[in-house]
C-alpha positions as CSV (number, residue, x, y, z in Angstrom):
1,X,13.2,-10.4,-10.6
2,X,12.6,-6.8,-11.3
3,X,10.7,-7.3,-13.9
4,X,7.9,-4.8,-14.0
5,X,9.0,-2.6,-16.2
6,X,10.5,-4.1,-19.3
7,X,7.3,-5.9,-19.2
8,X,5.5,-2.5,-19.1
9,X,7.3,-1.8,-21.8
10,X,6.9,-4.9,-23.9
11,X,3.2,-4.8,-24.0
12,X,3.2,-1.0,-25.0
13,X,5.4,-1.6,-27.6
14,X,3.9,-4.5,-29.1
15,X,0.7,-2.5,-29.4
16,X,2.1,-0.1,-31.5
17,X,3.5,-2.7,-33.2
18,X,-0.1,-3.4,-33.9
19,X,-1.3,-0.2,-35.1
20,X,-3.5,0.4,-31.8
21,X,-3.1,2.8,-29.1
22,X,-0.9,1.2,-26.1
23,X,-2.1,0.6,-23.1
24,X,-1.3,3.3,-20.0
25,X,1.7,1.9,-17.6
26,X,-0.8,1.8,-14.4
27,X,-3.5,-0.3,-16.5
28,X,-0.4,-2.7,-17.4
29,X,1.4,-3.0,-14.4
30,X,-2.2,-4.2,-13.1
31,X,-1.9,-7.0,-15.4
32,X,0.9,-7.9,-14.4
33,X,1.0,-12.0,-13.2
34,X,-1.8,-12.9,-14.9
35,X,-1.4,-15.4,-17.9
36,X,-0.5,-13.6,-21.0
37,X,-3.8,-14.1,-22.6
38,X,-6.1,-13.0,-19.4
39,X,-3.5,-9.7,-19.4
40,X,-3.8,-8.5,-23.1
41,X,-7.7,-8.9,-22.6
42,X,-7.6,-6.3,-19.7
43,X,-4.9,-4.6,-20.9
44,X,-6.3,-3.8,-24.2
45,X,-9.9,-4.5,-24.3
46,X,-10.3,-2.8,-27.8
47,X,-8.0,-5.5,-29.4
48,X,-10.0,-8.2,-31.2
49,X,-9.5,-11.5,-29.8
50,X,-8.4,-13.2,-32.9
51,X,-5.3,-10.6,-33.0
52,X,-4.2,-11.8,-29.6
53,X,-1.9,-14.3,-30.9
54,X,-0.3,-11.7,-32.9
55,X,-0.3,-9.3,-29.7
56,X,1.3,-12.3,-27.9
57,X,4.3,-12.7,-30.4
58,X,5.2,-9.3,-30.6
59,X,5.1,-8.9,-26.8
60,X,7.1,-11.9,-26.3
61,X,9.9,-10.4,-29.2
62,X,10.3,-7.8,-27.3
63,X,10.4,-8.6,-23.6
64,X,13.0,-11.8,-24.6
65,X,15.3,-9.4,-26.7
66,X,15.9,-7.7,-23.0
67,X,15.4,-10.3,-20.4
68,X,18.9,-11.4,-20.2
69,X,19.3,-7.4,-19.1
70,X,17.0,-8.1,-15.9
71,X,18.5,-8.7,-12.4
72,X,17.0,-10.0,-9.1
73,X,16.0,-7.4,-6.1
74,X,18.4,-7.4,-3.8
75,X,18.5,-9.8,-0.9
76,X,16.3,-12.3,-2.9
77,X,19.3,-14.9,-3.6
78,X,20.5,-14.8,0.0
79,X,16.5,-15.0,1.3
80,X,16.8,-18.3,-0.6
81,X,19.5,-19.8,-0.2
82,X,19.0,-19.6,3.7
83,X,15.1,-21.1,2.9
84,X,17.1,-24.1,1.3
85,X,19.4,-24.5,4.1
86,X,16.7,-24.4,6.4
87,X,14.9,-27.3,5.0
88,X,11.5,-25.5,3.0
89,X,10.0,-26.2,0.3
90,X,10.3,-23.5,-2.0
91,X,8.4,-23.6,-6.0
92,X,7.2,-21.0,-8.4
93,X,3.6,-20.3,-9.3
94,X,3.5,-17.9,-12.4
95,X,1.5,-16.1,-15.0
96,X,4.8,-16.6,-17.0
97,X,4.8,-19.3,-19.7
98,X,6.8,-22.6,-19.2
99,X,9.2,-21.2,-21.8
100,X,9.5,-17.9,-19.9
101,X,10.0,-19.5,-16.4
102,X,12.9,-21.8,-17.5
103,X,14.9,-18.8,-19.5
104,X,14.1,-16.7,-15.9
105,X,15.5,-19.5,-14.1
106,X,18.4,-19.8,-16.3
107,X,19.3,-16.3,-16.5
108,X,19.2,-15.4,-12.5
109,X,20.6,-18.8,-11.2
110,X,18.5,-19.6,-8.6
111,X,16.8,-22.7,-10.5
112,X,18.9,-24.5,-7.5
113,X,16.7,-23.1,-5.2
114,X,13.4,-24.3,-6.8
115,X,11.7,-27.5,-6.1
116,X,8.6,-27.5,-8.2
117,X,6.7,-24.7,-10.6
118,X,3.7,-24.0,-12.1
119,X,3.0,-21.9,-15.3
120,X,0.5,-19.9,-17.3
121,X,0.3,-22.2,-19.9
122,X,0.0,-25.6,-18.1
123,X,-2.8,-24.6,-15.6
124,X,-5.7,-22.0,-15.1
125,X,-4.8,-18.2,-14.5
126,X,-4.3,-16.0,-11.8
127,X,-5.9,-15.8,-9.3
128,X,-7.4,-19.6,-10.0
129,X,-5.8,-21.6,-7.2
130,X,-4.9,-24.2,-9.4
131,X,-1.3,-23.7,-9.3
132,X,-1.0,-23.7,-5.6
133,X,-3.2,-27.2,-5.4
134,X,-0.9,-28.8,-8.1
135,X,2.2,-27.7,-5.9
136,X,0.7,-28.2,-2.4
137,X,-0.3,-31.7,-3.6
138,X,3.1,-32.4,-5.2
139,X,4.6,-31.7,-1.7
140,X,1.4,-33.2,0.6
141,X,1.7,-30.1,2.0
142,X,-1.5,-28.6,3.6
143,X,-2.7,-25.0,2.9
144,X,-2.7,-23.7,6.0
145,X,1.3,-24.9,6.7
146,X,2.1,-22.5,2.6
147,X,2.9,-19.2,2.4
148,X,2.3,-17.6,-1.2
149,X,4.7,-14.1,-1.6
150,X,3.8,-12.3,-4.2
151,X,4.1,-8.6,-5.7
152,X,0.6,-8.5,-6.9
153,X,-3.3,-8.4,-5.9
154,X,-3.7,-11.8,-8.1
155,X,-1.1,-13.7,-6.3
156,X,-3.3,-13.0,-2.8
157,X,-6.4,-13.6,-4.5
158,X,-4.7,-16.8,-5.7
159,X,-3.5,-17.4,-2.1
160,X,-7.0,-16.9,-0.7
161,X,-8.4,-19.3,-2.9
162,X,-6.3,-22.2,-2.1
163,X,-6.7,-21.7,1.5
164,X,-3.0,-20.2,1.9
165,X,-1.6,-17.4,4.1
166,X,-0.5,-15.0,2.0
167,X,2.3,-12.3,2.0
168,X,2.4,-9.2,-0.3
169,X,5.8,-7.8,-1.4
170,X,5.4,-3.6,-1.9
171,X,8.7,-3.2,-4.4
172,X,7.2,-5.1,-7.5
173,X,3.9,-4.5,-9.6
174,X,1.1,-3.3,-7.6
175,X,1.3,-0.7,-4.6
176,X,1.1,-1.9,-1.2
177,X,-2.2,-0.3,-0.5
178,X,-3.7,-2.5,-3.2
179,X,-1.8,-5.6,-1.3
180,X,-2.5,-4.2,1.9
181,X,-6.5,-4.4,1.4
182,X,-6.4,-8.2,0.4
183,X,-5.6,-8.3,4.2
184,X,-2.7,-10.7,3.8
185,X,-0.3,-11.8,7.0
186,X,1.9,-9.0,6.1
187,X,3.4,-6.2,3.6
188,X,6.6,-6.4,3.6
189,X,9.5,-3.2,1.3
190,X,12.1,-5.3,0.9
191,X,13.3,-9.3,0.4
192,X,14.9,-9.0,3.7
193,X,12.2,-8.4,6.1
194,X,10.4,-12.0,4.7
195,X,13.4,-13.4,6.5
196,X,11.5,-13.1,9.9
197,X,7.7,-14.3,8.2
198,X,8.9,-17.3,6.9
199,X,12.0,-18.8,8.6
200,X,10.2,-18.3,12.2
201,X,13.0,-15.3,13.4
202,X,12.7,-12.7,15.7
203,X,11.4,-9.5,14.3
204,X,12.2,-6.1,14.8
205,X,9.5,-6.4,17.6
206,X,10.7,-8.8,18.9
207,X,7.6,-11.4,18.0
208,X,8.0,-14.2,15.5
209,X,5.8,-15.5,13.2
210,X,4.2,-18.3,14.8
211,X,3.1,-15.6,17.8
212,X,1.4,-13.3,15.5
213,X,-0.9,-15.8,13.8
């Protein structure tokens, strides 16, 4: 979902909720992914940690009061939808709480399309491969037959650590040359050109996936 900057703006205006200076919109879109208490810790490093759980509620007040407002990026419905037809397993690993996840899921409709997830709150941060060994187990899928897609330089370092290809996604949180130094299978600008990475297609050049690795 296109997320990134209602959640830019959450954490900004929950700081001055707080009485303390908010945090610039580069510094917070680099927290972006990370569990909730991980991001206010590098997103406002002047905050006392025992305020965090204040921080955290108004945060969460104001990204829910806008959520239902978000909308997916185009060609990500269709992307999955052919992934299901197809026969993949597709799940969710998230710095988003359990709570978060299921209203996301709710409010774009694709909780059809997803098999498994893994939150924040039930296991270790970003970029802690955690997540991914929980979800590669719950499949007996091996790393090296996953793909992680992700919009930020956690979800890479993430993939990385599990043992995972990784591909970065250039519309969301972090800009591609950030992704693009991790060094991951690909970049890719829009939802559409994943079709080719992970359903095995032709590309543009006429190579699919399985030729390039």
């Amino acid at each position: 979902m296109d997320s990134t900057a209602a959640i830019v703006r959450a954490m900004q205006r929950a700081a001055e909720d707080l009485g303390v200076p908010p945090p610039p919109a580069q510094r917070a879109r680099q927290v972006i992914g990370l569990g909730l208490t991980d991001a206010l810790r590098l997103a406002l490093p002047e905050l006392p940690a025992q305020r965090y759980p204040e921080m955290a509620a108004r945060y969460r007040h104001h990204y829910l009061s806008h959520d239902g407002e978000l909308e997916l990026f185009p060609g990500v419905e269709e992307l999955l939808a052919r992934l299901a037809a197809a026969g993949r397993y597709v799940a969710v690993a998230t710095g988003k709480s359990r709570l978060g996840l299921e209203r996301a899921l709710d409010h774009s409709g694709l909780r059809r399309y997803v098999m498994a997830s893994r939150t924040a709150d039930e296991c270790h941060s970003k970029p802690h491969p955690q997540m991914l060994h929980e979800l590669l187990a719950e499949f007996a899928v091996p790393p090296e037959r996953a793909v992680m897609i992700g919009d930020t330089t956690h979800d890479l370092l993430m993939a990385q650590a599990a043992g995972t290809a990784g591909i970065g996604v250039a519309y969301g949180a972090h800009p591609r040359e950030a992704l693009t130094a991790l060094r991951p299978l690909s970049v890719v600008d829009c939802a559409g050109a994943l079709a080719p990475l992970v359903l095995g297609e032709k590309a543009e050049d006429g190579r699919a996936l399985a030729e390039r690795r």
